[in-house]
Every structure is written in structure tokens, then in C-alpha cells.
TISE-741782 format. One line per 4 residues: their letters; for each residue x, z, y of N, C-alpha, C. Coordinates in nm, 2 decimals. Each point is the difference from the previous one (the first is absolute). Example, Ala and Ser with C-alpha at 12.3 -4.5 7.8 and 13.67 -1.06 7.14 Angstrom:
as> 1.32 0.78 -0.57 -0.09 0.00 0.12 0.09 0.00 0.12 ~ -0.04 -0.07 0.11 0.09 0.00 0.11 -0.08 0.08 0.11 .
***
This chain:
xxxx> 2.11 0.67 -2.16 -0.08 0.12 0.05 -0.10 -0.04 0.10 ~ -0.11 0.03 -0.01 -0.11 -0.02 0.07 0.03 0.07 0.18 ~ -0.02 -0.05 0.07 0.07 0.15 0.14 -0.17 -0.01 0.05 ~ -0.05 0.12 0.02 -0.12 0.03 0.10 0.00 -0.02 0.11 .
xxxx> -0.09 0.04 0.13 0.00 -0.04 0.10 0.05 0.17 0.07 ~ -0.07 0.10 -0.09 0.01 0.11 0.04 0.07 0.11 -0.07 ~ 0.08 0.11 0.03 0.07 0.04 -0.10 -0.07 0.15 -0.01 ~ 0.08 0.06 -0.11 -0.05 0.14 -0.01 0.05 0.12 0.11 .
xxxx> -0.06 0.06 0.00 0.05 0.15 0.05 0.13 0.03 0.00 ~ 0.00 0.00 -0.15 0.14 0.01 -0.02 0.13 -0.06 -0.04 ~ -0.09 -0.13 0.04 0.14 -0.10 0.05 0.01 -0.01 0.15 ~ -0.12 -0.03 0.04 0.03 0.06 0.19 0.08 0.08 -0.02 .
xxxx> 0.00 0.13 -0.03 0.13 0.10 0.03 0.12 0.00 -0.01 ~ -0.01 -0.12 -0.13 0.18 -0.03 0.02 0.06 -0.13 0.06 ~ -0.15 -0.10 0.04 0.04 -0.09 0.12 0.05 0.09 0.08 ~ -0.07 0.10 0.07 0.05 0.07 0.12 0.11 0.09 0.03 .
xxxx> 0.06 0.06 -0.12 0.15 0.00 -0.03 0.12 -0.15 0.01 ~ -0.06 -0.08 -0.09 0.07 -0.08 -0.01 0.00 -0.03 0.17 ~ -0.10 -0.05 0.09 0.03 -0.02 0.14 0.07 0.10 0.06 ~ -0.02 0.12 -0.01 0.09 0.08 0.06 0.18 0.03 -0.05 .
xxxx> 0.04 -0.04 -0.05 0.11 -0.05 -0.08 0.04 -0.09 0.08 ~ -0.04 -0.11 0.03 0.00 -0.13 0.02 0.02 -0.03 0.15 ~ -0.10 0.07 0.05 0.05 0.01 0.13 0.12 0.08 0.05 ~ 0.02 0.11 -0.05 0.12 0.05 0.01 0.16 -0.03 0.00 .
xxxx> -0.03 -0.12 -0.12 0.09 -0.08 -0.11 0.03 -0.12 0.19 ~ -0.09 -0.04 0.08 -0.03 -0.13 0.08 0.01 0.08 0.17 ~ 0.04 0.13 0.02 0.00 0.06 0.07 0.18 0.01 0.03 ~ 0.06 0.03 -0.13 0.14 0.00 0.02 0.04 -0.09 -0.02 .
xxxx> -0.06 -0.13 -0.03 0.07 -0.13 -0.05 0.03 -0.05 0.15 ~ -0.11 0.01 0.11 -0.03 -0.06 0.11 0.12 0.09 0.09 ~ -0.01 0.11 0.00 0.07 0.08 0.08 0.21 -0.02 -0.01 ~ -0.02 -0.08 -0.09 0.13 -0.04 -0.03 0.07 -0.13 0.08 .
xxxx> -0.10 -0.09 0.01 -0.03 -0.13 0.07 0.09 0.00 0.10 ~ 0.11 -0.07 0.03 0.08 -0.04 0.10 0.08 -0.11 0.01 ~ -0.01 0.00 0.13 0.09 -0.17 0.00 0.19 0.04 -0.08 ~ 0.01 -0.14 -0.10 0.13 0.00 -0.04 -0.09 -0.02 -0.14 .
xxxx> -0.05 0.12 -0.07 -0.02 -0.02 -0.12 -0.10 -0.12 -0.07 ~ 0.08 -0.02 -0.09 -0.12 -0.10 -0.06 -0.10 0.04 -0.11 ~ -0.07 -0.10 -0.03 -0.15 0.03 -0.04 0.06 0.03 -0.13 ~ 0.09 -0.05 -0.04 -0.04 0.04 -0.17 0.06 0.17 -0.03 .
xxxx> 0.10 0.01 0.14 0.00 0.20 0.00 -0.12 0.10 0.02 ~ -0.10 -0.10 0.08 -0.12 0.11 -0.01 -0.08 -0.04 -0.13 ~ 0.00 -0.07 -0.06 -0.01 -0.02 -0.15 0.02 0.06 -0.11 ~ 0.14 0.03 0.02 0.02 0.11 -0.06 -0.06 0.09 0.01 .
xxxx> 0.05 0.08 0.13 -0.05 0.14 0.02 -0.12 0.02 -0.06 ~ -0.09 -0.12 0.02 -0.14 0.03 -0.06 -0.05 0.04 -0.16 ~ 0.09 -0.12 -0.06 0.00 0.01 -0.15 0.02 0.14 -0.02 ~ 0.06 0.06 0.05 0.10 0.17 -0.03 -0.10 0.09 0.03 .
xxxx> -0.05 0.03 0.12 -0.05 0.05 0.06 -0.16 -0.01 -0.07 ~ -0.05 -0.09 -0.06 -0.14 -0.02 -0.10 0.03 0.05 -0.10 ~ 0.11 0.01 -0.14 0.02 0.08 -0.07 0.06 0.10 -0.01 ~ 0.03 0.03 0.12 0.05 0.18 0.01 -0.16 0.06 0.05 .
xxxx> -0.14 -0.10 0.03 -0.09 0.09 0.04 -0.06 -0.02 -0.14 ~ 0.01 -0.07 -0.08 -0.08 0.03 -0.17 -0.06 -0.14 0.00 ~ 0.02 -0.13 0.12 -0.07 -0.08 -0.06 0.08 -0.13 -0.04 ~ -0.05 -0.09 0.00 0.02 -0.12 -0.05 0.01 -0.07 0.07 .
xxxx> 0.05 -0.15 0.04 0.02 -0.07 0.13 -0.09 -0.12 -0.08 ~ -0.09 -0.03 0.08 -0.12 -0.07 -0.12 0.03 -0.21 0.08 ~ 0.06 0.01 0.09 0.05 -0.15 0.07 0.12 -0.06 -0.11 ~ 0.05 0.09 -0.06 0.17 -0.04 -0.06 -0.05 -0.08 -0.11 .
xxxx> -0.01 -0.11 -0.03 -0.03 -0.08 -0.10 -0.14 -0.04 0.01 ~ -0.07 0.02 0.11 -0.12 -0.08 -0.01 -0.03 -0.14 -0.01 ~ -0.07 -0.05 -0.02 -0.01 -0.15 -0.02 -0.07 -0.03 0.09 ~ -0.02 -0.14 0.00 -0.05 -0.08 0.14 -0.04 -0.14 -0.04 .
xxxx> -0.02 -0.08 0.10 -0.03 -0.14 -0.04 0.16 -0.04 0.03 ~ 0.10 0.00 0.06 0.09 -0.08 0.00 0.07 0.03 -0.19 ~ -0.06 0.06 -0.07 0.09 0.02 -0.13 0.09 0.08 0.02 ~ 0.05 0.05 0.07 0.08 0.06 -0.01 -0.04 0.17 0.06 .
xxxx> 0.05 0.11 -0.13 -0.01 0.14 0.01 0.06 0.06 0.19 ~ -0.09 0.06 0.05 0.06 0.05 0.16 0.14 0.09 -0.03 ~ 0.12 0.02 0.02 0.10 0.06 -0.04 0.00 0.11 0.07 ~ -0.05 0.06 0.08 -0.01 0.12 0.07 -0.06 0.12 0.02 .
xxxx> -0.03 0.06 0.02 -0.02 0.11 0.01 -0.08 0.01 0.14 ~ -0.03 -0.07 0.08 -0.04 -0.03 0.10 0.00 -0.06 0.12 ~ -0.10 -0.07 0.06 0.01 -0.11 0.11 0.09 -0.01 0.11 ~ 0.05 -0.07 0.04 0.06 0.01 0.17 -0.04 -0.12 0.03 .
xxxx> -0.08 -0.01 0.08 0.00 -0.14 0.10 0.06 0.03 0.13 ~ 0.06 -0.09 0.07 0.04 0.05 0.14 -0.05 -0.15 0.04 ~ -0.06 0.08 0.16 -0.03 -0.11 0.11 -0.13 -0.11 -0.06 ~ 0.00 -0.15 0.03 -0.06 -0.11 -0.07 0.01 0.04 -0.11 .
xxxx> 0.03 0.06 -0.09 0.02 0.02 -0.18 -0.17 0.10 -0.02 ~ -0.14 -0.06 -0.01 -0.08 0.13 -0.01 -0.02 0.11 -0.10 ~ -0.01 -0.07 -0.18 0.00 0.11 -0.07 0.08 -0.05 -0.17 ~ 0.08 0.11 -0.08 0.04 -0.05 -0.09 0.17 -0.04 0.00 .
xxxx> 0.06 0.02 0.13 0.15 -0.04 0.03 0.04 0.09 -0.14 ~ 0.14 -0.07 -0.02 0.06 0.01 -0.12 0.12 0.11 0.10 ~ 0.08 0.08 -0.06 0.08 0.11 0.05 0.15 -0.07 -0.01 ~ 0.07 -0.05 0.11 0.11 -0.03 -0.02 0.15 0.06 0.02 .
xxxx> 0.07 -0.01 -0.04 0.12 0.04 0.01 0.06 -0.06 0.13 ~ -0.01 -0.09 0.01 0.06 -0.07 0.13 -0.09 -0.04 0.17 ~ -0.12 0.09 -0.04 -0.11 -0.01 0.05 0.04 0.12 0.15 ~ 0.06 0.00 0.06 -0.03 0.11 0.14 -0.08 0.03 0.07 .
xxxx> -0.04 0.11 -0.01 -0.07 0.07 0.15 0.07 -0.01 0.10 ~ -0.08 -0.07 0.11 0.03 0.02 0.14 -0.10 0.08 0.08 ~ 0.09 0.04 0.12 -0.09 0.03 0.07 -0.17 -0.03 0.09 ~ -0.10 0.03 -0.03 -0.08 -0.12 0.08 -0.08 -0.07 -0.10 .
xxxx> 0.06 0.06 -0.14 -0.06 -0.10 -0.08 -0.18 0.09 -0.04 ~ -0.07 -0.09 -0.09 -0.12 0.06 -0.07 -0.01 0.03 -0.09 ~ 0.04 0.10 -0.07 0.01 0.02 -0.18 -0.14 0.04 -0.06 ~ -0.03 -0.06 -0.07 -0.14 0.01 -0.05 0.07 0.08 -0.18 .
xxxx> 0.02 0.11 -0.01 -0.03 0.05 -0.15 -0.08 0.01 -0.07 ~ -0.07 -0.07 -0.09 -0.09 0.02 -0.12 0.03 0.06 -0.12 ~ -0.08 0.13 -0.07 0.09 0.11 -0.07 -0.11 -0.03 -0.13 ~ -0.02 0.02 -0.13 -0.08 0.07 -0.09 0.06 0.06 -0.10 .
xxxx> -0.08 0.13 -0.07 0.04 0.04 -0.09 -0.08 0.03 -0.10 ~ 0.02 0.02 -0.16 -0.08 0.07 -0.07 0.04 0.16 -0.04 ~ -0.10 0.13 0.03 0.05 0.10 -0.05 -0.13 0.06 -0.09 ~ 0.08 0.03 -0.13 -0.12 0.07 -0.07 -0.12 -0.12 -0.05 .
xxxx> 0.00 -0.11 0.01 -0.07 -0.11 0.00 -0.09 -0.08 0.09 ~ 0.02 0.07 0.11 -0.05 -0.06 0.12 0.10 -0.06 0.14 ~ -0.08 -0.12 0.04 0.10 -0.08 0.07 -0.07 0.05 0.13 ~ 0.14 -0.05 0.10 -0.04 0.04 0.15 0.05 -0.10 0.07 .
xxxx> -0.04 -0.06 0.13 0.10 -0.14 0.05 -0.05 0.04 0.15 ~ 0.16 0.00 0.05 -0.07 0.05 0.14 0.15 -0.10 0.10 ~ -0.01 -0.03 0.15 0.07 -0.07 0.05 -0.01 0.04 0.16 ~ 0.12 -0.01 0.08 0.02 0.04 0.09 0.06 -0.12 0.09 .
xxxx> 0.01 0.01 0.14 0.04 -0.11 0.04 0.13 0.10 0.08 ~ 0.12 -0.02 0.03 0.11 0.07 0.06 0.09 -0.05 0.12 ~ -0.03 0.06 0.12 0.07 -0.08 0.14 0.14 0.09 -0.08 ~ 0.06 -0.17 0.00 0.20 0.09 0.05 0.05 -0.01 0.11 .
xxxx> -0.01 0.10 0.05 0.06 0.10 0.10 -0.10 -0.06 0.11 ~ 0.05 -0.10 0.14 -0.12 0.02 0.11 -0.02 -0.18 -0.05 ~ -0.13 -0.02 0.02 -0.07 -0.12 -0.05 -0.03 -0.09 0.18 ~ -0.03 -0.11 -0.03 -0.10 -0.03 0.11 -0.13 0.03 0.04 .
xxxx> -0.06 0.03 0.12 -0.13 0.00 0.00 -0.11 -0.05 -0.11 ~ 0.02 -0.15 0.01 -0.13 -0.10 -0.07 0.08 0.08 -0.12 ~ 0.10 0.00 -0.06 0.01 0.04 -0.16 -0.07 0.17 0.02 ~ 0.05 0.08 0.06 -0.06 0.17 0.00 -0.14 -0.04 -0.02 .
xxxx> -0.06 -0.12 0.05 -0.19 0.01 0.02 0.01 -0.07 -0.13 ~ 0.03 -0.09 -0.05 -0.03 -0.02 -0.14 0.00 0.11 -0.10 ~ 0.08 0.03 -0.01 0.07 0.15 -0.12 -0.18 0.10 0.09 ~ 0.03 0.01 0.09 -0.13 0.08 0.02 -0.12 -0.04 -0.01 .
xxxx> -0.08 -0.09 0.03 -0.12 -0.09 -0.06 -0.01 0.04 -0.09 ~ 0.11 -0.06 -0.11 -0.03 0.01 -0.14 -0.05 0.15 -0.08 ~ 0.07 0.09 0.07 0.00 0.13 -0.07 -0.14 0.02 0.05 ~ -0.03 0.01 0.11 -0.14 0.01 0.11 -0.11 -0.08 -0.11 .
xxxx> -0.01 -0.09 -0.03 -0.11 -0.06 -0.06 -0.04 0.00 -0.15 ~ 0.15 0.07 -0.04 -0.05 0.09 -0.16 -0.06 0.08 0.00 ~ 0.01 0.10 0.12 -0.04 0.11 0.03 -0.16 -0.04 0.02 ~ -0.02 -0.10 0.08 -0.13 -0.02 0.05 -0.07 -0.05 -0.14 .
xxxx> 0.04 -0.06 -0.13 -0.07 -0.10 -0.03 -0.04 0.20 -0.12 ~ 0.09 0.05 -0.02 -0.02 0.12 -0.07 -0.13 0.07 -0.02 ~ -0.02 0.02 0.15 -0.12 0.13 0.06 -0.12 -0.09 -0.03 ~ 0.01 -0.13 -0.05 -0.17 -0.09 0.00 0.00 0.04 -0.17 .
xxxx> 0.07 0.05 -0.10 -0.06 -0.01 -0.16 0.00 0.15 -0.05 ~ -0.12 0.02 -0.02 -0.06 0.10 -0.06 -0.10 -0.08 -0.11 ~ -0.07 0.07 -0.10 -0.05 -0.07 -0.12 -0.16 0.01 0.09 ~ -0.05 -0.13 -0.07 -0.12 -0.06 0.13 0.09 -0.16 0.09 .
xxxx> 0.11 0.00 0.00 0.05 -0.10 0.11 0.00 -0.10 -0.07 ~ 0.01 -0.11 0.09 0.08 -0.11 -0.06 0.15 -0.02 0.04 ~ 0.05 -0.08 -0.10 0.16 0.01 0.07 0.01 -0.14 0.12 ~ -0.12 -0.03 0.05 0.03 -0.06 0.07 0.03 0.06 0.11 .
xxxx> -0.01 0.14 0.04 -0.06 0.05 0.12 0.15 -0.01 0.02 ~ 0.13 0.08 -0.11 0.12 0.05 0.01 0.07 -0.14 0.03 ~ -0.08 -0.13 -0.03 0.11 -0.14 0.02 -0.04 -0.03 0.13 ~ -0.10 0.02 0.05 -0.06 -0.06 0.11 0.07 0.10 0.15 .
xxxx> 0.00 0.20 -0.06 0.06 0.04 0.12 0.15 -0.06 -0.02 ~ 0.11 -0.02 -0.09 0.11 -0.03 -0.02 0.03 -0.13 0.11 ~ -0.09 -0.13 -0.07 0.01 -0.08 0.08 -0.06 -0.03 0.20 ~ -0.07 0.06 -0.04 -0.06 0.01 0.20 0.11 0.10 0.06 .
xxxx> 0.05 0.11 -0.06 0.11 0.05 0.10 0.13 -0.05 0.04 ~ 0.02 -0.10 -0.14 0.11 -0.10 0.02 0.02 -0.07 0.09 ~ -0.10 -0.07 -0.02 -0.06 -0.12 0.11 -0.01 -0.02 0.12 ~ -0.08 0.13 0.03 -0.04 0.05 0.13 0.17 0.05 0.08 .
xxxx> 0.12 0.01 -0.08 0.11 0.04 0.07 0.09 -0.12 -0.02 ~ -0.04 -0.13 -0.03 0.07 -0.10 0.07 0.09 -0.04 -0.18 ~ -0.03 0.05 -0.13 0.09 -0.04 -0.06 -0.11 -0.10 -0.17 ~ 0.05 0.02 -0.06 -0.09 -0.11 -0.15 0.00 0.11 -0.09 .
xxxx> -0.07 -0.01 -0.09 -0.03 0.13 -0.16 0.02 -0.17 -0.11 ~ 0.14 0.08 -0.07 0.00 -0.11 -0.12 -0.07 -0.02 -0.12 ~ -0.05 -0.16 -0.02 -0.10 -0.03 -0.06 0.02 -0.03 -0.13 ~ 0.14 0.01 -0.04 0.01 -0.06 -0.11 0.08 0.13 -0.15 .
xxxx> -0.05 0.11 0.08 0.09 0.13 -0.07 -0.09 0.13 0.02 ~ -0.03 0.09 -0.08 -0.11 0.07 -0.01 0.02 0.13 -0.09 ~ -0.08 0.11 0.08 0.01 0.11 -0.07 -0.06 0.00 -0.16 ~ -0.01 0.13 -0.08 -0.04 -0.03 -0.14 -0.06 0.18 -0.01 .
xxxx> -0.03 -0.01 -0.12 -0.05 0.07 -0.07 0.14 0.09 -0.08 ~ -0.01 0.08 0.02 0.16 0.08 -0.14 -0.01 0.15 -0.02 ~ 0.07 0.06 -0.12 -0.06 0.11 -0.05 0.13 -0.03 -0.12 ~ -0.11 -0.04 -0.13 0.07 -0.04 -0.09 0.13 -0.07 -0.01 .
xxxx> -0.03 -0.08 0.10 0.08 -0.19 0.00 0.03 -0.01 0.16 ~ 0.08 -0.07 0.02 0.07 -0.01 0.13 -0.12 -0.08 0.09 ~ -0.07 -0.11 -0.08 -0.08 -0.06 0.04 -0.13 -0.03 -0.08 ~ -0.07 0.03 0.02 -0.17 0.02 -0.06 -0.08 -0.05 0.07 .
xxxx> -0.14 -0.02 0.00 -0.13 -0.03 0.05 -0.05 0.08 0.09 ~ -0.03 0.02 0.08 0.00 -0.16 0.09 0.12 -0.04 0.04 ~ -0.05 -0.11 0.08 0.06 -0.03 0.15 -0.06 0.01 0.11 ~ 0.13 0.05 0.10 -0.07 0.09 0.12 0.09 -0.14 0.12 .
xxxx> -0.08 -0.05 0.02 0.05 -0.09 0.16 0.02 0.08 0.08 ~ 0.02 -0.04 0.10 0.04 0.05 0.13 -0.10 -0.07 0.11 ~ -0.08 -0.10 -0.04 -0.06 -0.05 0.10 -0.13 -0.05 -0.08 ~ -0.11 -0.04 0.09 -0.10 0.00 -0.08 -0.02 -0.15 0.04 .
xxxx> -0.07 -0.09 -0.10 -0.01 -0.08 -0.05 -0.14 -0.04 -0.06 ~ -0.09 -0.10 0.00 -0.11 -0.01 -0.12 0.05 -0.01 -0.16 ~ 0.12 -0.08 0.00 0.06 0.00 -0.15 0.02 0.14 -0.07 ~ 0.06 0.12 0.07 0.01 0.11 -0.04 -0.14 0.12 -0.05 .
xxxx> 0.06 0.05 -0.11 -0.07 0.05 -0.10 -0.07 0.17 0.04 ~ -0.12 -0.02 0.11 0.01 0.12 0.09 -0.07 0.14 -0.06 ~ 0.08 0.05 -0.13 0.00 0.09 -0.04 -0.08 0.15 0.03 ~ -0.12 0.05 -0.02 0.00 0.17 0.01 0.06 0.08 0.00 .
xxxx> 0.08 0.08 0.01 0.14 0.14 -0.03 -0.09 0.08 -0.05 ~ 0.08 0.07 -0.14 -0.02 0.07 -0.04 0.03 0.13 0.02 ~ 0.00 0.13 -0.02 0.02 0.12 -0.03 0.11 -0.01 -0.12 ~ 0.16 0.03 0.02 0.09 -0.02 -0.13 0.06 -0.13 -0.01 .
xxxx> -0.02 -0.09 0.14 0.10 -0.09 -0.04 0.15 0.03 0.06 ~ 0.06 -0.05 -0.06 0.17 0.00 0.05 0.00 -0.14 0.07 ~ 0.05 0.00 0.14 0.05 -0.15 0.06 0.13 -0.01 0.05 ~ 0.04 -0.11 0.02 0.16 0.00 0.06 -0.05 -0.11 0.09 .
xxxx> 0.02 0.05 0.16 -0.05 -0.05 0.09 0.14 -0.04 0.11 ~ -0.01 -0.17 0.03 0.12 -0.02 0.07 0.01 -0.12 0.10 ~ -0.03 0.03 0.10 0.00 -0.09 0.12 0.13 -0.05 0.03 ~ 0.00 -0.18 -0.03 0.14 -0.03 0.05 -0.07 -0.08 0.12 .
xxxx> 0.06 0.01 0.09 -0.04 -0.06 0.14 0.14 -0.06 0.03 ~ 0.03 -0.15 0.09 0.03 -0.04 0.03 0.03 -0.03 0.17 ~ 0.08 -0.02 0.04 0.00 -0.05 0.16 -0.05 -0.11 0.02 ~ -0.02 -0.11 -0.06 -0.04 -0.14 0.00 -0.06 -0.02 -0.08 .
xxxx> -0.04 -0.10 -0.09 -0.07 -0.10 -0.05 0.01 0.07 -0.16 ~ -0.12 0.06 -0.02 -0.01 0.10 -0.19 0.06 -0.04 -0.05 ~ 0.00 -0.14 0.00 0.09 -0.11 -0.13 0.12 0.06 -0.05 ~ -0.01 0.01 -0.11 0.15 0.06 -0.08 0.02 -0.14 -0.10 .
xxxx> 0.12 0.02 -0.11 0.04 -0.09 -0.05 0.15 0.09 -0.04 ~ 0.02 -0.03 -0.18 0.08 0.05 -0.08 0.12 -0.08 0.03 ~ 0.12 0.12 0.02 0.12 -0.06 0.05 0.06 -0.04 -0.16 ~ 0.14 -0.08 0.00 0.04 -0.03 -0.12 0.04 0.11 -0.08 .
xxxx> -0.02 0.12 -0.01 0.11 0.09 -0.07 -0.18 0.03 -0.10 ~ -0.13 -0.07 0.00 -0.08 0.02 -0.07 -0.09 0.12 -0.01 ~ 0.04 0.13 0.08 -0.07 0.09 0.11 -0.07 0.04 0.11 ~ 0.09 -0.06 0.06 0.01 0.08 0.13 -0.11 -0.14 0.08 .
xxxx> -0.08 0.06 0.07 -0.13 -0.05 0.05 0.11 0.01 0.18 ~ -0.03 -0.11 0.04 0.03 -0.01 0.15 -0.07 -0.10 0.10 ~ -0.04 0.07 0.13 -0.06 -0.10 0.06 0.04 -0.18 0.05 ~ -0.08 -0.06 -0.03 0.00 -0.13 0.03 0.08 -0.07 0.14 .
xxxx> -0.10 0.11 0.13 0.10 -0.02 0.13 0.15 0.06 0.01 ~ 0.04 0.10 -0.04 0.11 0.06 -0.03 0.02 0.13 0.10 ~ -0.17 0.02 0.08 -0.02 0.17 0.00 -0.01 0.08 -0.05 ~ 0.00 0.10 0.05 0.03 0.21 -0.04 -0.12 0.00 -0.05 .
xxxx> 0.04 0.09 -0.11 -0.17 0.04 -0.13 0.05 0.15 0.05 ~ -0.12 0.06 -0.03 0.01 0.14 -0.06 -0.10 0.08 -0.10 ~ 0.01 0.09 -0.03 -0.08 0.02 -0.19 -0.05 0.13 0.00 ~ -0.08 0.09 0.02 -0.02 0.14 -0.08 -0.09 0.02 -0.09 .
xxxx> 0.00 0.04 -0.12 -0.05 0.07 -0.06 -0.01 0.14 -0.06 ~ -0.10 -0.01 -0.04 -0.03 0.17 -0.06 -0.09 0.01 -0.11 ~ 0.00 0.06 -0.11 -0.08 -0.05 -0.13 -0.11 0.17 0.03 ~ -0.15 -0.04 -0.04 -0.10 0.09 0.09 -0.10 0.03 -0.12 .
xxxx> -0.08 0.14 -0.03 -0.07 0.03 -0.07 -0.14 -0.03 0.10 ~ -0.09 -0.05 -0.10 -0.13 0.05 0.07 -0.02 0.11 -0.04 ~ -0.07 0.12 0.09 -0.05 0.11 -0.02 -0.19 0.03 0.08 ~ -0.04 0.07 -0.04 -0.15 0.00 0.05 -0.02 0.00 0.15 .
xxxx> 0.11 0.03 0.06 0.07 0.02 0.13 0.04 -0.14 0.11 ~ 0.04 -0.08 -0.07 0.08 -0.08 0.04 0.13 -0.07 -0.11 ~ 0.07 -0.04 0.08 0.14 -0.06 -0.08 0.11 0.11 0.04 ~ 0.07 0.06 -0.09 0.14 0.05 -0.04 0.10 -0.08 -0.03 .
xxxx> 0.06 0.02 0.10 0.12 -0.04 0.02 0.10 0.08 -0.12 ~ 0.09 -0.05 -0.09 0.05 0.09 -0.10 0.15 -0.02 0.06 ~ 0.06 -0.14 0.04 0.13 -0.04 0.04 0.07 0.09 0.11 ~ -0.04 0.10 0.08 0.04 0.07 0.12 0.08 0.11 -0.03 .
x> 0.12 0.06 0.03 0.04 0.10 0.00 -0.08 0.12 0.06 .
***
């Protein structure tokens, strides 16, 4: 199947269902989060909780470069772990820790992929300002794409707000293009670059936009389980995304309750 850059009317409409589902579906997943339980119980919940709302869990069997299909239903990284953790049984939440959830679904034929970063229970300072930065500079990189932009404007505020608060925007992992397909055309950095492909926005595009920022040094590096992306120094990441319509207006946010 060919995928466009921009979708119809009336697929926008049921991207924006499908996000509103989704978020809802990633609202009670989160709200469950406590120390004691492990990741592969909020795993579940999720799986359940996505087809009791009509959709599909579009992570469960996806492919990848390590060869092997993702078995879940959705991400957990905790702490150094940034994006892509596998859901484990023997895996604990503690207190203190950083849970990064990454969610998507397909409903009706449209995909949504949206991610949250989660303090359990009271955090440290430097970790509360990381989890916060990060949300802060999706926010910021947002309000720069309207059709007319380039997407450099959205990588460049992403990365100077990062920066400017003392932490790194990761170089080696990048938002995308989705609608149809979990992952489509383009690619959306998080930081700007001369290598990077500095795009016009359109009117009707669908993006999945996701700042992982780190405390130290961007460098990531695939742990053995063939996944799960984790930093190099063995600092705290954190992750949000939100998958966004262009409208004549600006960017729509579809992921939000």
C-alpha cells in the first residue's frame, strides 16, 4: 500500500476517534501504576482495556530489526531503559522509579501512538525536572507547525528547550509520520541537524511526535533482550508523545483526553 503524506477528512475523523479512545485506554493504564506491581500487569490491563474500547493493540507482534515480533501490547521502560522495554513478569515497580509507557492502537483503520512518562509516587528533584522538560518541550516544539513551517522550527524549539535546562534530546530515535501504519514518512527528529530532511507541513498531515531526552549523554544503545534502547552512561531518560493533525490552524493534538 502506497501511504500519503496527508490523509482525508474522513480519515482524520477517525484518526481522531481512534486518539480519543487511546488516550483514555493510557489515562487508566497510568492511573493504576504503583509500586509492587510489575510491568507485565500493566500490560495486561492494557491489552484489555484497548479491545474493550474497539481497538486493536497495533505493538503486539510488530517487527523490528532485532527479528524478532515485539510481544506486547505496549512499552515500559523504567529509569536508564529509554524507549521500547519489553513488559515483564518479574520486572517491579518501585517507588521513585520513571515509567515511561508507550501505547498504540488501530481503530476502524487508523493508528494512534501516544506515550507518557510516569513519577511513582514522590521522585527526586533532578528526576521531577527531567519528566518535566520533556513534556514542556513537546509542548513547545507543537505550537511552531502549522502548514507554511518547516519541521525544523518543531526540532529546533524541542531541542533549545532541552538544552537550555541542563539535559541532551536523543539522536539516534525519532518521531514518524502514522495514520495508516504505525510508522510512515517522514521522519521527525527532535533536533535539527544539516543531515535532516527539513520538510514544509502540510494541511492533513498525521504526526507522531516524541521527545526522549536524557540526563546525560543522548547516546543510547540496544540492551540484549533486542528492544529495549538504553542509555550508554546509565542515566534517567524520559519520553512523551502525542500523535497531531495538521489543521489550517495549527497542530491538533488527537492523543489528549
Amino acid at each position: 500500500m502506497i501511504v500519503t503524506l496527508t490523509k482525508t477528512e474522513e480519515e482524520i475523523a477517525r484518526l481522531k476517534e481512534s486518539g480519543k479512545r487511546l488516550a483514555h485506554v493510557l489515562e487508566k493504564v497510568t492511573a493504576m501504576v504503583a509500586p509492587g506491581l510489575s510491568t507485565k500487569d500493566i500490560d495486561v490491563l492494557s491489552e484489555r482495556l484497548i479491545r474493550e474500547s474497539g481497538g486493536i493493540p497495533i505493538f503486539k507482534g510488530y517487527g523490528g530489526g532485532s527479528g524478532r515480533p515485539f510481544p506486547a501490547t505496549l512499552c515500559t521502560s523504567l529509569n536508564e531503559e529509554v524507549v521500547h522495554g519489553i513488559p515483564n513478569a518479574e520486572r517491579k515497580i518501585r517507588t521513585g522509579d520513571l515509567l515511561k509507557l508507550d501505547i498504540g492502537m488501530r481503530f476502524e483503520g487508523m493508528v494512534t501512538d501516544m506515550a507518557r512518562t510516569v513519577r511513582v509516587g514522590e521522585v527526586t528533584p533532578d528526576v521531577e525536572k527531567l519528566a518535566a522538560v520533556t513534556e514542556e518541550s513537546l509542548k513547545r516544539g507543537i505550537v511552531e507547525l502549522r502548514p507554511g513551517a518547516r519541521i525544523s522550527a518543531y526540532a529546533r524549539a524541542v531541542q533549545s528547550y532541552v538544552e537550555e535546562n541542563g539535559f541532551s534530546v536523543v539522536r539516534d530515535l525519532v518521531g514518524h509520520g502514522v495514520g495508516h501504519e504505525l510508522h510512515e514518512e517522514p521522519q521527525i527528529p527532535n533536533y535539527v541537524s544539516r543531515e535532516m530532511d527539513d520538510f514544509v507541513v502540510k494541511k492533513g498531515m498525521t504526526l507522531a511526535l516524541e521527545p526522549m531526552v536524557n540526563m546525560g549523554t543522548f547516546a543510547v544503545k540496544i540492551a540484549r533482550d533486542g528492544w529495549t534502547f538504553v542509555t550508554v552512561d546509565g542515566k534517567w531518560s524520559a519520553h512523551c508523545e502525542d500523535t497531531v493533525v495538521i489543521t489550517e490552524n495549527g497542530a491538533e493534538v488527537v492523543t489528549r483526553v
